[in-house]
N, CA, C and O of each residue as an XYZ file, in Angstrom:
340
protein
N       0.837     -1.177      0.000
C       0.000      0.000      0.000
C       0.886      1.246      0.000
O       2.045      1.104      0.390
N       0.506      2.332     -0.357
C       1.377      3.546     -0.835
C       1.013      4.487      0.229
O      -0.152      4.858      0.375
N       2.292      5.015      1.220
C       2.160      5.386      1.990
C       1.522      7.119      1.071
O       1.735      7.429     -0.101
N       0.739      7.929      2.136
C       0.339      8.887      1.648
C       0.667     10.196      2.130
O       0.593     10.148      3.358
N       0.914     11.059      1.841
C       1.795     12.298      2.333
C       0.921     13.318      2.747
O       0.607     14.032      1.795
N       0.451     13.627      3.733
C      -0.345     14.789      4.097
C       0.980     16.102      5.258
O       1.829     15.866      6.118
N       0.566     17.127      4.740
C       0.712     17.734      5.118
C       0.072     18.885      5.875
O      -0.795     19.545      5.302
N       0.451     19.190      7.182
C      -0.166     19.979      8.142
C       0.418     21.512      7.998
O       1.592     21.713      8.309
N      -0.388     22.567      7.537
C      -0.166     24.261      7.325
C      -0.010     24.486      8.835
O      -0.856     24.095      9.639
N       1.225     25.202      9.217
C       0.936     26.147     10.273
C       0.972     27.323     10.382
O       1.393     27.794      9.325
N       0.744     28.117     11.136
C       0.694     29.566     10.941
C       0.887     30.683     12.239
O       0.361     30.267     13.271
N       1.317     31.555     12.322
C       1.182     32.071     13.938
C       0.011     32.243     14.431
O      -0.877     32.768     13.760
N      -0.185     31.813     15.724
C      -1.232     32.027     16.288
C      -2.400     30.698     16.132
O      -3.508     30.355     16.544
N      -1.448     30.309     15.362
C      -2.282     28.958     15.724
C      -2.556     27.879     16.725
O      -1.614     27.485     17.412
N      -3.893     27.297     16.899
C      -4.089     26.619     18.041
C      -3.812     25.045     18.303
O      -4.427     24.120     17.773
N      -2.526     24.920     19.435
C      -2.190     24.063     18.902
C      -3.000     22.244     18.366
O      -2.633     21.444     17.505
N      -4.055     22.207     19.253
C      -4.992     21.308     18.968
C      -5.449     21.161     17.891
O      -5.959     20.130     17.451
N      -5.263     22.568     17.149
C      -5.464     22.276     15.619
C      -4.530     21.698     14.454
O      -4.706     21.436     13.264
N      -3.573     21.630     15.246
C      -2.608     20.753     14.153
C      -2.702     19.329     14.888
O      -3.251     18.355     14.374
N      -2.069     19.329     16.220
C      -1.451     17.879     17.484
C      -2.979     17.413     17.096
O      -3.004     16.513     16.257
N      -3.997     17.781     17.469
C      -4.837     16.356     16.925
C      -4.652     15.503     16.017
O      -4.233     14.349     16.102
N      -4.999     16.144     15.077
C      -5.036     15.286     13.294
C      -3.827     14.798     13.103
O      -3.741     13.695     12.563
N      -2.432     15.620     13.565
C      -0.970     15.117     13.394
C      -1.162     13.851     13.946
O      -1.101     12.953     13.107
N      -1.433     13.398     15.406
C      -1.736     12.342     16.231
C      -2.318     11.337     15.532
O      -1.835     10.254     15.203
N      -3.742     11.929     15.266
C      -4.610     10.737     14.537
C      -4.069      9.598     13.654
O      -4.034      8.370     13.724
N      -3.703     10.458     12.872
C      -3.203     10.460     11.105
C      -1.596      9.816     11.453
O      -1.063      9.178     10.545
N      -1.051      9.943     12.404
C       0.387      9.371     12.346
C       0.301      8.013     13.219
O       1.230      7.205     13.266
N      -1.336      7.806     14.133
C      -0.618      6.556     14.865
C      -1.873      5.187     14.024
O      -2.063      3.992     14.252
N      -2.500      6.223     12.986
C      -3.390      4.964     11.898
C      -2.381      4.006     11.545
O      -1.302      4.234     10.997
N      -2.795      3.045     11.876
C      -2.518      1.496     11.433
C      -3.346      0.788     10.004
O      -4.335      1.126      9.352
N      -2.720      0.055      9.953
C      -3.360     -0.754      8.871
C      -4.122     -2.183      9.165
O      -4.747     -2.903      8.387
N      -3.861     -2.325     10.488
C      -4.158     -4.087     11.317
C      -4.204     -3.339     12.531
O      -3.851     -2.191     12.803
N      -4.777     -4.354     13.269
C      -5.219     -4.647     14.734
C      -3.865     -4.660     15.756
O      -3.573     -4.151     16.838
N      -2.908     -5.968     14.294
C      -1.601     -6.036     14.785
C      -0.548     -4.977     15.195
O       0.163     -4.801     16.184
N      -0.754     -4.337     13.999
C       0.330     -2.991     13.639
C      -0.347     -1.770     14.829
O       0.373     -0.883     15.287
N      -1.854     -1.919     15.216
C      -2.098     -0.761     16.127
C      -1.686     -1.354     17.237
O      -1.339     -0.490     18.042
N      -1.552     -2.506     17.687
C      -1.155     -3.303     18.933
C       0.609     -2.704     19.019
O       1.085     -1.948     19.866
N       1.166     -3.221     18.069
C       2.731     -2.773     18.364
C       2.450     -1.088     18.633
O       2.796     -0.423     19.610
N       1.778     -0.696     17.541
C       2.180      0.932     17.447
C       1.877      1.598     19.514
O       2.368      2.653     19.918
N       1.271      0.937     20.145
C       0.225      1.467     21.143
C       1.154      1.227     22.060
O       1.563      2.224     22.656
N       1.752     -0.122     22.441
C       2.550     -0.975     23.833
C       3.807     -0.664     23.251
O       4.537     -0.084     24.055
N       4.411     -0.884     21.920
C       5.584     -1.138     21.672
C       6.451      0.701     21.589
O       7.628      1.049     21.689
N       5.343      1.363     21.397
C       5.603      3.030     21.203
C       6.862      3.412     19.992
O       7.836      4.160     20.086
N       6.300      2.422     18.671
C       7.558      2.215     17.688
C       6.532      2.780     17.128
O       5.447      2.527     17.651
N       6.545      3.777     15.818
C       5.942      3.661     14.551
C       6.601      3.343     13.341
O       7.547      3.823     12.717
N       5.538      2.042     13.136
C       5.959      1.093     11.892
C       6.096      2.282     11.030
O       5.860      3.458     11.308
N       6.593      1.674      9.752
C       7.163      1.795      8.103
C       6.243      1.586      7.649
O       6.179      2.172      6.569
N       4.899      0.707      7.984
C       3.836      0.501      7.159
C       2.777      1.228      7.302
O       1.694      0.993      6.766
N       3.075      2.320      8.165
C       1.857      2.710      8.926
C       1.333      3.620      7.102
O       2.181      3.886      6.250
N      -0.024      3.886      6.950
C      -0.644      4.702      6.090
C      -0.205      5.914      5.493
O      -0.115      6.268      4.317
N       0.076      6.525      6.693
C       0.522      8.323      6.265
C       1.654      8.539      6.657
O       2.224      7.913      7.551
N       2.172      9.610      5.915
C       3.708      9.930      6.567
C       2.737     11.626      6.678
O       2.064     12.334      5.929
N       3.085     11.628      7.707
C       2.765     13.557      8.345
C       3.845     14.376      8.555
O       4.849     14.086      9.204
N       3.606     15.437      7.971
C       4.997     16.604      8.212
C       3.873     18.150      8.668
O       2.644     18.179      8.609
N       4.836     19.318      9.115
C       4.233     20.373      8.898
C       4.786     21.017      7.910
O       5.551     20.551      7.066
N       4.351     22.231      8.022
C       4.524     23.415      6.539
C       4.279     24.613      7.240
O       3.402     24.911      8.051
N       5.128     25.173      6.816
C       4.580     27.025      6.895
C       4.857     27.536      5.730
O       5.428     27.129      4.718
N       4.199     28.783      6.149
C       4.928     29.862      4.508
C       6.357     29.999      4.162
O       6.874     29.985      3.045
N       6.814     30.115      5.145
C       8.424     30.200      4.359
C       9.496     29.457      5.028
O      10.696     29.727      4.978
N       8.761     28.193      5.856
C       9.904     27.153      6.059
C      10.335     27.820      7.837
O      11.018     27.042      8.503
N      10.075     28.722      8.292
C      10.085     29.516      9.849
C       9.547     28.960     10.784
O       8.451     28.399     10.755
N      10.216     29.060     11.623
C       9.434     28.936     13.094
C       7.746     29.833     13.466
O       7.476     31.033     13.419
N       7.064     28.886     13.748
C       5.732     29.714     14.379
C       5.959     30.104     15.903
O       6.867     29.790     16.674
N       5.038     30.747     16.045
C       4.537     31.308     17.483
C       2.957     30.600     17.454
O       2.299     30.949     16.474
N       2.329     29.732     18.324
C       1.182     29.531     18.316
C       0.559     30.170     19.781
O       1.196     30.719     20.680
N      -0.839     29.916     19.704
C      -1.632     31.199     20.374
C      -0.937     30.983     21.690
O      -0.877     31.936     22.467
N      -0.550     30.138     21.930
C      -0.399     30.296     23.737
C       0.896     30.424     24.045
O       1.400     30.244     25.154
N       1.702     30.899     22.544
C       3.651     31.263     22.677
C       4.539     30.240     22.596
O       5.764     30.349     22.534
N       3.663     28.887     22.597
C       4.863     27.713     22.197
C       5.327     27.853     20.564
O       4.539     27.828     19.618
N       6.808     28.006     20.474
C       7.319     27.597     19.257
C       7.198     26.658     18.812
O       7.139     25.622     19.476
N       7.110     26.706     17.392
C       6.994     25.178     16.560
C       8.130     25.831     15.401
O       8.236     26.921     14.839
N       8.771     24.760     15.380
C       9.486     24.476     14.192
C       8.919     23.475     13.056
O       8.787     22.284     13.336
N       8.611     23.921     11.879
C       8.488     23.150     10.544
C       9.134     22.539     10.017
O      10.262     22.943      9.737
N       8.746     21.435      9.695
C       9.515     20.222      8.807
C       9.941     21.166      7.381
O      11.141     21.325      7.155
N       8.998     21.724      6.523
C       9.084     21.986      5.460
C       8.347     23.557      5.102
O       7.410     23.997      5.768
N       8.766     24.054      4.306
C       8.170     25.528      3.950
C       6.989     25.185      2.573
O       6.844     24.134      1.948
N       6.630     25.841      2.497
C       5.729     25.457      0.956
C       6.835     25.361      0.158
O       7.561     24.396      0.397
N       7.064     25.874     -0.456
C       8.300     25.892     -1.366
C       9.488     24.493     -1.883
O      10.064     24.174     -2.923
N       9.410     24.013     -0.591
C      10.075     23.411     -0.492
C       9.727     21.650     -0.101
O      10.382     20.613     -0.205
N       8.549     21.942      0.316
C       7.562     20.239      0.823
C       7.543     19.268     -0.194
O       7.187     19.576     -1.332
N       7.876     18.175      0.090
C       7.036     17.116     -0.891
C       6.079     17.064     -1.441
O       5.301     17.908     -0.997
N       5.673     16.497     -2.222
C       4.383     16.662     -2.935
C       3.164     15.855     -2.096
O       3.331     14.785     -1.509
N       1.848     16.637     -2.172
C       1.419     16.034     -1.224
C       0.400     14.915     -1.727
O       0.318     14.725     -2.941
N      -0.568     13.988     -0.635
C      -1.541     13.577     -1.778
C      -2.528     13.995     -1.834
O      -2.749     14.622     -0.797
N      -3.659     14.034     -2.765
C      -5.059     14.775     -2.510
C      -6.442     13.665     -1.898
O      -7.557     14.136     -1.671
């Protein structure tokens, strides 16, 4: 199966629940019962897992989100992998 590339926009002032959820979700999806069993006790994430998740900003920068924690970005637009739709 073809892992799928989503990418998460951040932005200043953003909340962080609005990214750490879906990042969470989307990174600890399994494909089996098995693979969510290791992923859960074993605290490894497989190679097989579905999605590969990154963030993004506009120009590849550090954010400020609403409550002043920094985030650093994987990738800038410019510069991200291609994503899937």
């Amino acid at each position: 199966m073809k892992k799928r590339k989503v990418g998460i926009l951040l932005y200043d002032f953003v909340d962080i629940l609005d990214f750490a959820g879906p990042a969470e979700v989307l990174s600890l999806t399994s494909n089996s019962k098995v693979e969510e069993a290791f992923t859960l006790y074993k605290k490894h994430l497989l190679h097989t897992r579905p999605f590969e998740v990154f963030t993004i900003t506009d120009t590849g920068m550090q954010i400020k989100t609403h409550s002043g924690i920094k985030v650093e970005p994987d990738f800038s637009i410019g510069n991200s992998p291609e994503l899937d739709h």
